[in-house]
Every structure is written in structure tokens, then in C-alpha cells.
C-alpha positions as CSV (number, residue, x, y, z in Angstrom):
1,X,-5.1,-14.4,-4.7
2,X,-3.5,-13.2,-7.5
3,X,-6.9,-10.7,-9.0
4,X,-6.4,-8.9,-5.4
5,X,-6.7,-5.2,-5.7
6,X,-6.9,-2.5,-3.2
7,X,-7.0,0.8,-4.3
8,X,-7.0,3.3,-1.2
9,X,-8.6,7.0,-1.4
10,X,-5.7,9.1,0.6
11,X,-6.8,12.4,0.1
12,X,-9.0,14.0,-2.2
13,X,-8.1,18.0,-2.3
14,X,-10.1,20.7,-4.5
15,X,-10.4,24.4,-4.0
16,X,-9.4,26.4,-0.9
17,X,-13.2,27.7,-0.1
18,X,-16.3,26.2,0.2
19,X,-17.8,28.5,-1.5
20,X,-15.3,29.0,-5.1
21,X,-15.0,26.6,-7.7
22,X,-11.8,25.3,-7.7
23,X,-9.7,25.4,-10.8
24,X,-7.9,22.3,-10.1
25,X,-8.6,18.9,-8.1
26,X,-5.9,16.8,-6.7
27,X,-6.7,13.3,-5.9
28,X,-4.0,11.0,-4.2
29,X,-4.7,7.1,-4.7
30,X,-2.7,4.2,-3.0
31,X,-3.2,1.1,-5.7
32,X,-2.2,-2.7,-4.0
33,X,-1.7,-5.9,-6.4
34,X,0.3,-9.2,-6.0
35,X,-0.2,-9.0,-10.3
36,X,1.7,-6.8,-12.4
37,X,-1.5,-7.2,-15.1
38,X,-3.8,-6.7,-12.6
39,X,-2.4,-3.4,-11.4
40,X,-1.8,-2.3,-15.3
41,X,-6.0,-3.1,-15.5
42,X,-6.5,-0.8,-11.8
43,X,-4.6,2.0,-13.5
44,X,-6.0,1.8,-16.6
45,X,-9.6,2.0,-15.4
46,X,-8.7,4.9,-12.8
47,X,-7.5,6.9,-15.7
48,X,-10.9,5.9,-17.7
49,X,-13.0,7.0,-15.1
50,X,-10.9,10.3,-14.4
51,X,-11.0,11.2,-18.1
52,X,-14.8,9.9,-18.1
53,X,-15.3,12.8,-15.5
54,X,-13.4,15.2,-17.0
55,X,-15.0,15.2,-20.5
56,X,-18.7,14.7,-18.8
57,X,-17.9,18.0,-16.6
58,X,-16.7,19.6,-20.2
59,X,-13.7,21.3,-17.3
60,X,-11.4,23.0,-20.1
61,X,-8.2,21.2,-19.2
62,X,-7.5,17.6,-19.5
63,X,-6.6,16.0,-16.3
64,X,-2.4,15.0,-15.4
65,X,-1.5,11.7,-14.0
66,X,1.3,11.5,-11.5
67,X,2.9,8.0,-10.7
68,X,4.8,7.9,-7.6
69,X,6.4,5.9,-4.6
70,X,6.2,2.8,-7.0
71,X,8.2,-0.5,-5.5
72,X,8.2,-4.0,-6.1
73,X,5.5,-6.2,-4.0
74,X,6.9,-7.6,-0.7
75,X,5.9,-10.6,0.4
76,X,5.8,-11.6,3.7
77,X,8.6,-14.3,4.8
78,X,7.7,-16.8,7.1
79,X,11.0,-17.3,7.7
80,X,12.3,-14.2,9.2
81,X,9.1,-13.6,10.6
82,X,10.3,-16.8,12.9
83,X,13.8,-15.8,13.2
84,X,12.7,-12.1,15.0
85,X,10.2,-14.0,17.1
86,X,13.0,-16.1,18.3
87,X,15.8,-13.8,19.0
88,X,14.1,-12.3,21.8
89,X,13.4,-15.8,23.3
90,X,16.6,-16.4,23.2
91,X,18.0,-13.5,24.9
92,X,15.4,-13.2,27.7
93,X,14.1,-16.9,27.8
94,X,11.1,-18.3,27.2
95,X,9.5,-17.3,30.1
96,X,9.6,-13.9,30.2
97,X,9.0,-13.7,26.3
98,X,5.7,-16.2,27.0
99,X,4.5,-13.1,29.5
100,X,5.4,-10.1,27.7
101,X,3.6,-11.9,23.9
102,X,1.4,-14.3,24.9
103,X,0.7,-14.8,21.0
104,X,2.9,-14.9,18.4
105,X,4.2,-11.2,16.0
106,X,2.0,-12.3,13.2
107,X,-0.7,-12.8,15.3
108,X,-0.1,-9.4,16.7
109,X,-0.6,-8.0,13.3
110,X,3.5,-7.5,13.2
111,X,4.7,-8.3,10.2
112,X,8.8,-8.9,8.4
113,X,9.3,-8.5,5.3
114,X,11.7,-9.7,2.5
115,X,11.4,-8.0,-1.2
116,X,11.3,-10.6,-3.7
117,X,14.0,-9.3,-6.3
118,X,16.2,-10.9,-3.6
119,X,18.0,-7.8,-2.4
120,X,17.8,-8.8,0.9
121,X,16.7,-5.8,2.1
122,X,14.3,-6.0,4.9
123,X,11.4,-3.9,6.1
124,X,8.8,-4.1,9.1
125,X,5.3,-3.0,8.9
């Protein structure tokens, strides 16, 4: 689990026209790890294959890299993903929770989360 990657294509922006060359080309990557290794290897090989480009298209100025909306990994807590399933139980009984989520938040693709420096700070996604 740990040699996951994901590494998302968000938008990919060049030019105003279809038919001028643009002078620039903006490319906006999302990168996912559970490894801090493993994501300095993504970014390492994004920026080798960008420069790759760059110097096979002989383009006249060397590309910029822009590092952005960077936070530690969250991991998902099992724990308070039980604790919000329950609290509705609790306040409307377990009937009418059984009706309304006949399957459980995880299962629903619902998800709580916990980040691991232990700040406590929590965030649904």
C-alpha cells in the first residue's frame, strides 16, 4: 500500500486559439501518496518528463514549477467514522436510521477523516 501513487491531470491549458501557438502552457497536476519517498520519486519524474519535453521541443524558455495546496496525508479513522454513523441512531432510533441508510457511510462512499499529526482537526470527504 505504501508504493500507491495517483497523479490526476486537472487541467491542461495552452494558448487562447486554436489556431496560434501558444507562448506558454499551463498544466495543473493533483499527485496522491501514503509515502513521503514515493511522492519525492512522482515529482521528480513529472519534472523529468516536463524538462524532457521542453528541451526535445527546443521552446526558448525553461519550464517553472509551482507547488501548491500541499497537506499532510489523512487517513481515514475507523473510529469516528463509527461515532458519526451512530449519533444519528441515537437521536432518531434505529429504525428510522435502518430506513433512511440501509448500508452503512463507508459503504456509501462517505468518508471521516482524522489528520495524522494529531491536530484533531477533522474533515469529511
Amino acid at each position: 500500500m505504501k508504493n500507491v501513487r495517483v497523479v490526476t491531470v486537472g487541467a491542461s491549458n495552452a494558448g487562447p486559439k486554436s489556431n496560434i501557438t501558444p507562448d506558454r502552457a499551463e498544466l495543473l497536476l493533483n499527485v496522491r501518496t501514503y509515502d513521503t519517498a514515493v511522492r519525492k520519486r512522482v515529482i521528480a519524474s513529472i519534472e523529468r518528463i516536463v524538462r524532457g519535453e521542453y528541451e526535445a521541443a527546443g521552446t526558448p524558455k525553461e519550464p517553472t514549477f509551482e507547488y501548491f495546496d500541499q497537506f499532510p496525508l489523512t487517513v481515514t479513522s475507523e473510529a469516528v467514522n463509527d461515532t458519526i454513523t451512530e449519533a444519528p441512531t441515537e437521536f432518531f432510533g434505529t429504525e428510522a436510521v435502518q430506513e433512511a441508510t440501509p448500508a452503512t457511510a463507508s459503504d456509501r462512499g462517505l468518508s471521516y477523516e482524522i489528520f495524522p499529526c494529531g491536530s484533531g482537526i477533522r474533515s469529511r470527504s
